[in-house]
N, C-alpha and C positions, 0 to 999 in steps of 0.2 A: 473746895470744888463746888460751883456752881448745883445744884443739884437738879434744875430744869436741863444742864447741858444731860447730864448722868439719866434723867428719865427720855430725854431724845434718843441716848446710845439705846436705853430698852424698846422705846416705841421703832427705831428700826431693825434690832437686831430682832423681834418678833414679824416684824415686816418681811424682813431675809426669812425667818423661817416658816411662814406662812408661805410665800410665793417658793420656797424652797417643797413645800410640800404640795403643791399642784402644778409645781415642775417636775417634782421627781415621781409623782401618781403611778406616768407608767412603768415605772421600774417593777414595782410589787405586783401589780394587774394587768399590764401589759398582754401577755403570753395568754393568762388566761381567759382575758375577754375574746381577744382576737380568736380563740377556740370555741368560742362559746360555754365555757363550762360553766361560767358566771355571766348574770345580768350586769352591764356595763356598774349600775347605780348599786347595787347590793354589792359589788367588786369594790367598789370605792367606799362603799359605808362599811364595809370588814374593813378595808384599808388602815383609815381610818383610825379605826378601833386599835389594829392591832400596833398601828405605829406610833399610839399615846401608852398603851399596856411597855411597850419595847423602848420607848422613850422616856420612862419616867425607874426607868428596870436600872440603869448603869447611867453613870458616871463620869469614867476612865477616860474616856475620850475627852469630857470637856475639861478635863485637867492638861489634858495635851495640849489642847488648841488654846489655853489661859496663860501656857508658859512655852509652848515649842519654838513658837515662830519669835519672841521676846519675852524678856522678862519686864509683866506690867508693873512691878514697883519701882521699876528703873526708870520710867517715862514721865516725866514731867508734864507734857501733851500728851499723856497716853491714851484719855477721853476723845482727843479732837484725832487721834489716829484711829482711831475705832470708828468714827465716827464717817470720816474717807473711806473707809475698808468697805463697810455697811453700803453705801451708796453704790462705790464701784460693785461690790457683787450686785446688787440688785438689778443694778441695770445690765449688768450681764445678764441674768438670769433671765428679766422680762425679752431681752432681743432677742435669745437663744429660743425660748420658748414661742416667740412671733412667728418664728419661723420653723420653727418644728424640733428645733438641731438638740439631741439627746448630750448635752454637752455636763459638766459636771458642776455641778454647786461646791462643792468641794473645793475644785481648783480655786474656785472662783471666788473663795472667801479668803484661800490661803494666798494666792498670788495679791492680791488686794490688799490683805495684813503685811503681807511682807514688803509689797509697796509703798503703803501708807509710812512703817517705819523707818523706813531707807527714805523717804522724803523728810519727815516728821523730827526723825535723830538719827538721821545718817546711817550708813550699813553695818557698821560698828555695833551698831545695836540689834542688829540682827542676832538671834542666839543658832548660831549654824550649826553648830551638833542637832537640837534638836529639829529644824528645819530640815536640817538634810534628811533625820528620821520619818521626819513627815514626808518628805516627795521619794521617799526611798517605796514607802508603804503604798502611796499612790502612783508607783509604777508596777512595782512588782504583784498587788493584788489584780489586773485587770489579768496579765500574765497567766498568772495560777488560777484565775476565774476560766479563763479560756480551756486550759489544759482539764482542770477538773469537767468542766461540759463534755468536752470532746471524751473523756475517759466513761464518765456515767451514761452519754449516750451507744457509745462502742460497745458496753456490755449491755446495754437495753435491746440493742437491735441484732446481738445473737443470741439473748434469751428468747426473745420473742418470735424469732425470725421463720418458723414454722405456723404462728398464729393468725388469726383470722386479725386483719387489721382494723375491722370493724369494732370486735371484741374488745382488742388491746386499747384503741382509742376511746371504749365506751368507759373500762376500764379505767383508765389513766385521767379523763376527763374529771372524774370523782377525786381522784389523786392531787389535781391539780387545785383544787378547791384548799385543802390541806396545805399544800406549797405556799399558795398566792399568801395563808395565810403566815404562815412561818417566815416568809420573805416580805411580806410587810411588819411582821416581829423586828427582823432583824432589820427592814432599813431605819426603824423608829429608833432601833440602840446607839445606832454610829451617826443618822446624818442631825437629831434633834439635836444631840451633844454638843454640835458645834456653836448653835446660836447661844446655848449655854454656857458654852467656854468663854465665848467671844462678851458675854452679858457679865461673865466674873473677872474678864480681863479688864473691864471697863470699871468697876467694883474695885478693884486692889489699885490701878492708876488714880481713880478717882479718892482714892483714902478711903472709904469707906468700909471697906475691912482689909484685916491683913494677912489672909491665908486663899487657896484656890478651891476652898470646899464649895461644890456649889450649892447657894439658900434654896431651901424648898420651892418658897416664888417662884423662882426661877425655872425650877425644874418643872412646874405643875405648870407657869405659862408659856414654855416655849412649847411643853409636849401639847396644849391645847392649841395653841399656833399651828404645828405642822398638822395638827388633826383635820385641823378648820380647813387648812389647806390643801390637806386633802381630799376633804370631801367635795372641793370644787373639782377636783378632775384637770388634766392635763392633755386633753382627747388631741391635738397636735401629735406630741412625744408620742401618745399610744398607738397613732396609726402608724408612726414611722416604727419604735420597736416593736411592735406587735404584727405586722403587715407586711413592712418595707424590707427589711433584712433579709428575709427569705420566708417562704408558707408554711407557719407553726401548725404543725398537730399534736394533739395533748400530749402526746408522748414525749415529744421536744420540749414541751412549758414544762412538762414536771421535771423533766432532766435540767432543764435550764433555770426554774426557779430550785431545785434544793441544792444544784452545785454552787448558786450563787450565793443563798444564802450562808448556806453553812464558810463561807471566806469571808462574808460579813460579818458573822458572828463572832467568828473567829477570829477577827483581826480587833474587835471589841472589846474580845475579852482578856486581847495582847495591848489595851487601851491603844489604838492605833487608828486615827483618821482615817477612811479609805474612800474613795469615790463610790456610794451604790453605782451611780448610772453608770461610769466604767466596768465595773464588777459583773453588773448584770448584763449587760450590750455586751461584753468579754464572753461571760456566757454562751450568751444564744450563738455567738460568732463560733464558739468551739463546737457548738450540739448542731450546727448548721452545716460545718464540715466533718463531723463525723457522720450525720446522715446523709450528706453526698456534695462533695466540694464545691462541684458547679452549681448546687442549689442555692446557693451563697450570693446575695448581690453584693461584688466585693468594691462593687466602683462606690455603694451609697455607704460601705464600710470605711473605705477609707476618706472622705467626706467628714466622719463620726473622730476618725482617728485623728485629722488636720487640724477638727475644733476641740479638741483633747491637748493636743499640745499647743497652740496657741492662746489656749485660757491665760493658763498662768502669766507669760508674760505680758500679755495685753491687758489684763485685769490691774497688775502691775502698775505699769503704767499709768493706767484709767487714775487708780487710786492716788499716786504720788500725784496726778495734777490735782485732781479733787482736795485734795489735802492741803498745796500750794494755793487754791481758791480761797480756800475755808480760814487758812492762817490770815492770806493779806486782806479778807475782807472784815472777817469777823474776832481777830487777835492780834 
């Protein structure tokens, strides 16, 4: 294999998770800028930090994403199907973020993968047990994101419900500082993973070795990628999850970042791909109808949920053409 093709798959999969990490910004900082409890730029340089400390922590994930969706030492094109994958997400991710739309990177690498191979070598080569475990995870975590919000805000606001809400929020605001950071822990565990599965899926296609452990490299420059990328900021995404959904007060960012994180974490440490930005947008959506339904802008919610289910098969798509390009122009 070519090995300038094999340093292309890395100079985009670090591309992906670069632009993956000042798309996904507002996920971890979101809640708590839009309260003020952090300076926008000190919010993003914790960020940052804590999603290279959280990215470089595990693993399991990119073992997933290196065999879920196929197995790379079955592909003969397995390089030139990584290589579509790559593309279609990224431009997902740059349109989604042009326009503000809190849509998922996640989706958007795995619909792409699975379409590049379904072009590349046919559906057959799909590995569907594990595929299905991957969109099974990325349905049922926004789910349980939601319910957990909704539950940790329901007992926040009858513990508190005699207090001075000045207090509570002075309180909480401190709190949140804490969250943003533990919630940028945990998006660095699950979402850096993927550019590194996807870098050792390209690695075992490409012969270059023959196991899914991922090389140090690897892990030290995607987590410095998503760092980089985050320190750029995604102030779009932030004003729509942080603003648009409904009027965060500290009390709702800290319910909404430690329900979120802790399904991040936890779905990490079950090595399981999950969407943050589903995860955490699930969130705020549950902690916004338990602090009072109609608080809820459900028209710019569903909006979030339309470009949620349309990732995947449009990315899809995107990819098998991209790939169909790449073959007749370039193999």
């Amino acid at each position: 294999m070519d090995s300038i093709t094999i340093w292309m798959v890395v100079i985009f999969a670090l591309g992906f998770d670069f632009i993956n990490g000042f798309h996904d910004t507002a996920n971890a900082i979101a809640t708590t800028v839009s309260t003020r409890a952090l300076k926008p730029r000190v919010a993003i340089i914790m960020a940052a930090c804590m999603n290279f400390i959280g990215a470089i922590t595990f693993t399991g994930v990119a073992k997933k994403i290196g065999s879920g969706v196929a197995n790379p030492a079955d592909l003969p094109n397995g390089v030139e199907i990584v290589i579509a994958a790559l593309i279609s997400a990224i431009i997902w991710n740059l349109l989604t973020w042009w326009f503000g739309i809190p849509s998922s990177s996640s989706h958007a690498l795995i619909g792409s993968l699975a379409g590049a191979v379904a072009s590349g070598a046919g559906f057959d080569a799909i590995n569907s047990h594990g595929f299905v475990d991957i969109i099974k995870a990325l349905i049922f975590s926004p789910l349980i994101a939601f319910t957990i919000g909704f539950i940790i805000m329901w007992i926040l606001k009858r513990i508190f419900a005699r207090s001075s809400p000045h207090q509570v929020n002075k309180g909480f605001r401190f709190g949140q500082i804490l969250t943003a950071a533990f919630q940028s822990f945990s998006h660095g565990t699950n979402d850096a993973q993927k550019a590194m599965g996807i870098i050792t899926f390209a690695l075992v296609a490409g012969g270059i070795q023959d196991h899914l452990e991922v090389p140090l490299w690897v892990k030290m420059s995607a987590a410095l990628s998503m760092a980089l990328g985050t320190s750029i900021g995604g102030w779009k995404i932030i004003k729509t999850m942080g603003t648009k959904i409904f009027k965060i007060e500290p009390i709702n960012g800290f319910a909404a970042d430690i329900g979120s994180a802790g399904v991040i974490l936890s779905a990490t440490v079950m090595e399981l791909p999950v969407s943050t930005t589903h995860v955490i947008t699930s969130s705020i959506l549950g902690v916004g109808s338990a602090k009072r339904f109609s608080s809820v802008r459900w028209s710019l919610a569903g909006k979030i949920v339309i470009a949620w289910v349309i990732t995947i098969p449009i990315t899809a798509l995107l990819a098998a053409g991209i790939y169909w390009v790449i073959d007749q122009i370039f193999f």
